[in-house]
N, C-alpha and C positions, 0 to 999 in steps of 0.2 A: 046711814041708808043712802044719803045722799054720793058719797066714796063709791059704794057700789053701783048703784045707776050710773055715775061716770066711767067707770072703768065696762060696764057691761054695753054703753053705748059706744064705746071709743073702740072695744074688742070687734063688735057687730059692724060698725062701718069698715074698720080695715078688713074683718075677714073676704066682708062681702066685695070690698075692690078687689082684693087677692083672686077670688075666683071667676072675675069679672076681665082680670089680667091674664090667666093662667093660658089660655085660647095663641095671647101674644105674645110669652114665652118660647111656646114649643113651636115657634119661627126662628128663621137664623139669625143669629148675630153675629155672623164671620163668614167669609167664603174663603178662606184657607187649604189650601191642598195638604198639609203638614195638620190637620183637623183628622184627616184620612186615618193618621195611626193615635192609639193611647185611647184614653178618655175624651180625644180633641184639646180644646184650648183653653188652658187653667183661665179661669175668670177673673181671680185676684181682684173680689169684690172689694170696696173701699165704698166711703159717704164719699158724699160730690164735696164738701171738704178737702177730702183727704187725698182723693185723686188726683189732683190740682199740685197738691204735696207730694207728688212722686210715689202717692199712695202709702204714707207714712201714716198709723195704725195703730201700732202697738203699744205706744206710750202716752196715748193721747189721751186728753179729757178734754173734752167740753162739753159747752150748756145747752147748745143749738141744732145739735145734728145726734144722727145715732149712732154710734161706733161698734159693729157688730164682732169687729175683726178681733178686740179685746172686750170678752164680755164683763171683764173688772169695771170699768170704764164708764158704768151703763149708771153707777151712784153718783156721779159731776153733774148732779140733776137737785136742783132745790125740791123742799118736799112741795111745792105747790105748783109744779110744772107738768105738763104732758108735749112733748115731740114726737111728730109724723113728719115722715120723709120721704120721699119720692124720689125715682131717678128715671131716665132714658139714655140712650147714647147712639150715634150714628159713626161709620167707621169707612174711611174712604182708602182704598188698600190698592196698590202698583205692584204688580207681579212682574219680576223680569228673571230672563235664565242664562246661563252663558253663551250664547244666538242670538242675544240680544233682544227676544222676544216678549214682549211687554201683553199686560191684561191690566184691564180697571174696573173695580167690582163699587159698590157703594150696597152696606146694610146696616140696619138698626131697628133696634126694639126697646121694650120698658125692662128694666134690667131690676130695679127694687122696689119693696114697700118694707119700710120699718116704721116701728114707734116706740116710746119710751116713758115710761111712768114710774113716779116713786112709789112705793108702798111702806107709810110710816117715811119715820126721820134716816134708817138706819139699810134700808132695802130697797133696792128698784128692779123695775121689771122691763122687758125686753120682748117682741116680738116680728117676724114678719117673715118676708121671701127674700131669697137672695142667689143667685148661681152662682154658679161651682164648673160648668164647663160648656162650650161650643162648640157644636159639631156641622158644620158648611161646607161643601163645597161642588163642585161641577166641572173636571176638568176631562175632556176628550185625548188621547194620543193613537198617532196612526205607526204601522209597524209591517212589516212584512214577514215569510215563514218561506222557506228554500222547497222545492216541487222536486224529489228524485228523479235523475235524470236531467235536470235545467228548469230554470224558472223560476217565479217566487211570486206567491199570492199575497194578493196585498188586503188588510185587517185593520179593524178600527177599536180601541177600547174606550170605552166610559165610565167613567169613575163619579159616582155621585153619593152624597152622602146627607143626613141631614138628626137636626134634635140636638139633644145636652141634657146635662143634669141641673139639677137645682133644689136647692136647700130653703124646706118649710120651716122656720127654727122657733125656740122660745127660753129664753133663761132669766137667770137671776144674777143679782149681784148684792154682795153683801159687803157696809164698811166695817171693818178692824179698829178701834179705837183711832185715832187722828188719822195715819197716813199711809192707811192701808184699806187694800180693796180687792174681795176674795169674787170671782163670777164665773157661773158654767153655760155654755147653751146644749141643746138638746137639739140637733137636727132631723128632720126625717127625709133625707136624700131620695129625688126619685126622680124619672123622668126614661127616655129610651130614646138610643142612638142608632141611626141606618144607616148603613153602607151598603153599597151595590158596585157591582161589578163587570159590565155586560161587553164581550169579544164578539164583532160581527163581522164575516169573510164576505167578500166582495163576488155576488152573487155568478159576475159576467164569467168566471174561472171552472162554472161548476156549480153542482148542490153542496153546497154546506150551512151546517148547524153553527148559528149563534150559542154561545155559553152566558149563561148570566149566574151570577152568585149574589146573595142577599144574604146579609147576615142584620142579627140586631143583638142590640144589647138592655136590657130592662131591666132597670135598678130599683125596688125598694126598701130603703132601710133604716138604719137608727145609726145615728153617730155623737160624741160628744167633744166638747172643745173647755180646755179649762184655762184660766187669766187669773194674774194678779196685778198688782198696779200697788206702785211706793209713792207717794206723793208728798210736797214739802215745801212749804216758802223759807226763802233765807235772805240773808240782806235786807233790802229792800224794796218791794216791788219787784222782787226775784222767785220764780217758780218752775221747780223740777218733777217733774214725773217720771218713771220708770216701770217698765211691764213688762211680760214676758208670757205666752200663749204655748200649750201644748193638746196634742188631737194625738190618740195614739192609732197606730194602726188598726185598722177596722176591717173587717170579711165584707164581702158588698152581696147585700141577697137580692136572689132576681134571675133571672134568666139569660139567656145565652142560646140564640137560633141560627142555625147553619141551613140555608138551602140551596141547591143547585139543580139548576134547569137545565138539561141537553136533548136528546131525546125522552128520557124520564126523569123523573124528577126524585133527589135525594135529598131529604133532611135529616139534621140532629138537632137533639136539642140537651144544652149542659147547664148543671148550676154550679156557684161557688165559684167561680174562677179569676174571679178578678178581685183587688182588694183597694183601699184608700190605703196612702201611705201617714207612716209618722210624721209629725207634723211639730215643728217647733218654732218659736221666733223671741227676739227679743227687740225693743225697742225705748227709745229715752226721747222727750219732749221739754223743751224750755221756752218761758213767756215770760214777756218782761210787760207789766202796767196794762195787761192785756192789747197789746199795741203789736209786740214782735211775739212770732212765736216758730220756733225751728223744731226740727223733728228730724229722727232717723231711725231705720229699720234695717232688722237682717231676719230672714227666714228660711229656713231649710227643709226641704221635705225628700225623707227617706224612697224616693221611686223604685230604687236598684232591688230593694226587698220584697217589694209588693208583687202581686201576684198577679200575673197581668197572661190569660190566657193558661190559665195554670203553672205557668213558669214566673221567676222572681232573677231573671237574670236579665229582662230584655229591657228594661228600661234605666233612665238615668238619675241619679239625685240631682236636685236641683235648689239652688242658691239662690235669694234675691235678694237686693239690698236697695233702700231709697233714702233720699234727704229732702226736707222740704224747709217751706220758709212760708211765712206769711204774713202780712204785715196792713195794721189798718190806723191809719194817723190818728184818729177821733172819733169814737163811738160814737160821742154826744152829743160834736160840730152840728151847726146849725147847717152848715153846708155838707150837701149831699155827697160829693165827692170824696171830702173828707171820713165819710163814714163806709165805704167803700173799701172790704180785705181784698188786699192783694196777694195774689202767689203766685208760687214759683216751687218747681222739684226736679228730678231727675230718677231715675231708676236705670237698675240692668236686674239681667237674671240669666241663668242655662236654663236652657231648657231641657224636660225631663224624658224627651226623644233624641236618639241617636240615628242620626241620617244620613247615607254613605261615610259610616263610621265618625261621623264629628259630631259634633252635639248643636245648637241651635243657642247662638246669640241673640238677645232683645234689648234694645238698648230704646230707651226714650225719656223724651223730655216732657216737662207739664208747663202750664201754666193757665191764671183763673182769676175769675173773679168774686167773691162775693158781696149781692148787692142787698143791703138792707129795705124787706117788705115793711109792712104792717106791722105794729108791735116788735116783735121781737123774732119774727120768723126772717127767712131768707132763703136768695133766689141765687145759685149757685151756677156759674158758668166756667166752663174748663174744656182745655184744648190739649191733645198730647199727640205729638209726633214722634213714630218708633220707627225702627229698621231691624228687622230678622230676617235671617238665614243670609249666605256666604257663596254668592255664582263662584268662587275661586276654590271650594270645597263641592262641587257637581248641585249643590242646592240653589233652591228656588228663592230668591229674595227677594223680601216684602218689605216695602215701603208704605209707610201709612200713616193720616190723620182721624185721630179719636175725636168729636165732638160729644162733652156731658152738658148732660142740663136737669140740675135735680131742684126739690122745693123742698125747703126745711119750713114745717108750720109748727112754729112755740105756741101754747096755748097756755094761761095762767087759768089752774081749776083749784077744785077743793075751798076757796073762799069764797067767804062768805061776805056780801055786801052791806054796808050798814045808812041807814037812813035817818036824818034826823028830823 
C-alpha cells in the first residue's frame, strides 16, 4: 500500500507542475528565420547530462538523470530509487547575411519535466514532457514592384511566426536476463504552429490593399518510440553499453488552416498532410570505475519521405552524429571539487530543410558541469556554441550560445526505516 501512495503522490506532483509549465512552453524558444519552413527546429531533446555530451543518448545508462531519448535505459535504476528532472535553456543567436547585416535575438523557456521509478526488481517506469520542435521568428524585408510605364512602388513584407510541438510521453522498460534491456514510450504529440505573412504598399503612391496570409498547423496525436540497450562489464572496472532506438514513420492528425485577407477574405482548411518521419539511431557508451565515461551517437531521420504538405519530396534526410566525454575524479572525495563531473562534446548534423538548394549545416560544441546537491541529486550546468547556415550558399547564418540549466532530484523510497 505503501508503493502505491508513492507512486500516486510522485504522479500528482509532476502532473500538476506539467500543467503549471504548459502556459510556458507555448512561448518561443528560438527566433530563427529558417523556424519559417518544416516543423521549425528539431529540438533534439537530451537530459542536461547528455547535453553537455554533445547530446549523446542512445547508449547511455545511468542512476541520476532520466534518459528519455532511449527508453531501454530507464532499468539503470536500483529498485529503491525515484528520479525527477527538470530543465530550462536560454539561447543567445547572431544573424548575419552576405551584406554583412547582423541581428541579436536572446530566448528561453522550461524545456523538460521527467521522472523515473522502478516497478519490482525487473521494470521501470518513465514519465513526463519533452519537445520536439520550435517555431520563432520576426523578420521584416523591404522590396519594390515596376509601375507600367516607369516607376516602382515601394512594399514591405513581415514574416512572423510562433509555437512548436511537444511531446506528453509515458513508457516502460523491461530487463532481459543480465545484459539486456527491451523499452517503448508512448507519446502524445501536440501543440500548434503560426505563421503569417503580411505585404504592405506604401500608401504615398496611391490606394492599395495590404495581403496578409495566416496559416496554422494543429497537431494531435499518438506516436511510439522503441530501444534496446546490450550492457556488460569486462576486465576490470570496465563497462560497455550499446543501444539502438527506432520511431517509425507516423501520419500527424490535426489540422491545417489557410487564410487570406485582401479585400475578402479566403479560407481552407486540410487534414492529414503532414507526417513524422522514420526515426532510427544507434549509439555505444563506456565507463571506467564510474570516473571516465565517453559516449557516441548517430541518428537518422527519414525527412525526404514524409509528408510535408501532402507532398514527400520537399524535404531532406537528416544525419546527426555526437561524441561525449565526462569525467569526475571522486565521487566520494571529501573535497568538493573533486566530486564535480566534468564534460565535454561536440555534435554536427544536416539539416532536414533545403535552402537556396543546399541544405543547413549545425555544427556545435558542448561543455558542463555537474555539481553534486543533496544526497544523490544534482545540479547540472552546460554551455553549447553552434554555427548554422552558409552566407557563401545566399543563406542566413546563425551563430549562437545555448545556456542549460537542469536539476536531477534522486530520492531513496520504498524503505522502510527501522528503530531500535
Amino acid at each position: 500500500m505503501n508503493t502505491i501512495h508513492n507512486i500516486l503522490r510522485y504522479l500528482t506532483i509532476v502532473f500538476i507542475l506539467t500543467l503549471s509549465a504548459i502556459p510556458a512552453w507555448a512561448q518561443n524558444n528560438t527566433n530563427s528565420p529558417y523556424t519559417r519552413f518544416g516543423l521549425g527546429e528539431m529540438a533534439d531533446y537530451t537530459s542536461g547530462r547528455s547535453h553537455a555530451m554533445g547530446g549523446t543518448s542512445i547508449g547511455v545508462r545511468h542512476t541520476k538523470g532520466v534518459n528519455a531519448v532511449n527508453p531501454a535505459s530507464y532499468t539503470a535504476i536500483d529498485s529503491l530509487s525515484f528520479v525527477f528532472e527538470a530543465g530550462a535553456s536560454g539561447k543567445l543567436s547572431i544573424f548575419s547575411d552576405a551584406a554583412s547585416h547582423h541581428r541579436t535575438d536572446f530566448n528561453g523557456n522550461v524545456e523538460f519535466l521527467t521522472l523515473r521509478f522502478p516497478i519490482g526488481n525487473y521494470v521501470a517506469f518513465s514519465c513526463g514532457i519533452t519537445p520536439y520542435s520550435y517555431v520563432g521568428y520576426d523578420f521584416p524585408s523591404n522590396g519594390t514592384i515596376d509601375i507600367p510605364g516607369g516607376g516602382t512602388i515601394p512594399f514591405q513584407r513581415n514574416y512572423k511566426g510562433s509555437g512548436g510541438l511537444h511531446q506528453l510521453y509515458g513508457g516502460l522498460a523491461l530487463k532481459i536476463g543480465t545484459h539486456f534491456s527491451l523499452g517503448a514510450n508512448m507519446y502524445y504529440l501536440f501543440g500548434t504552429i503560426n505563421h503569417s505573412r503580411q505585404i504592405t504598399y506604401d500608401a504615398t503612391y496611391g490606394t492599395f490593399y495590404s495581403t496578409l496570409q495566416e496559416s496554422k498547423i494543429k497537431v494531435k496525436d499518438l506516436n511510439f518510440r522503441y530501444g534496446i540497450q546490450y550492457y556488460t562489464p569486462f576486465l576490470r572496472h570496465h563497462y560497455l553499453s550499446v543501444g539502438a532506438i527506432l520511431e517509425l514513420k507516423n501520419e500527424l492528425g490535426g489540422d491545417y488552416t489557410v487564410q487570406t485577407s485582401t479585400i475578402d477574405t479566403v479560407s481552407s482548411k486540410n487534414k492529414n498532410q503532414f507526417e513524422t518521419p522514420l526515426t532510427c539511431g544507434l549509439g555505444v557508451s563506456y565507463s571506467y570505475k564510474d570516473r571516465l565515461n565517453l559516449a557516441a551517437d548517430l541518428l537518422w531521420q527519414g525527412w525526404n519521405d514524409a509528408n510535408f504538405f501532402g507532398r514527400s519530396d520537399t524535404l531532406s534526410n537528416r544525419i546527426r552524429a555526437g561524441i561525449g566525454a565526462e569525467y569526475t575524479p571522486n565521487r566520494y572525495a571529501k573535497s568538493y571539487l573533486k566530486r564535480i563531473s566534468y564534460r565535454l562534446g561536440a555534435n554536427v548534423s544536416d539539416g532536414y530543410l533545403n535552402i537556396k538548394g543546399n541544405g543547413l549545416k549545425n555544427y556545435s560544441l558542448t561543455m558542463g558541469f555537474g555539481l553534486p546537491a543533496r544526497g544523490r541529486s544534482m545540479l547540472n550546468l552546460g554551455v553549447e556554441y553552434g554555427h548554422l547556415g552558409n552566407t557563401s550558399y545566399g543563406q542566413i547564418s546563425e551563430n549562437y550560445v545555448r545556456f542549460n540549466l537542469s536539476l536531477s532530484f534522486a530520492e531513496t523510497w520504498f524503505f522502510k526505516r527501522r528503530f531500535d
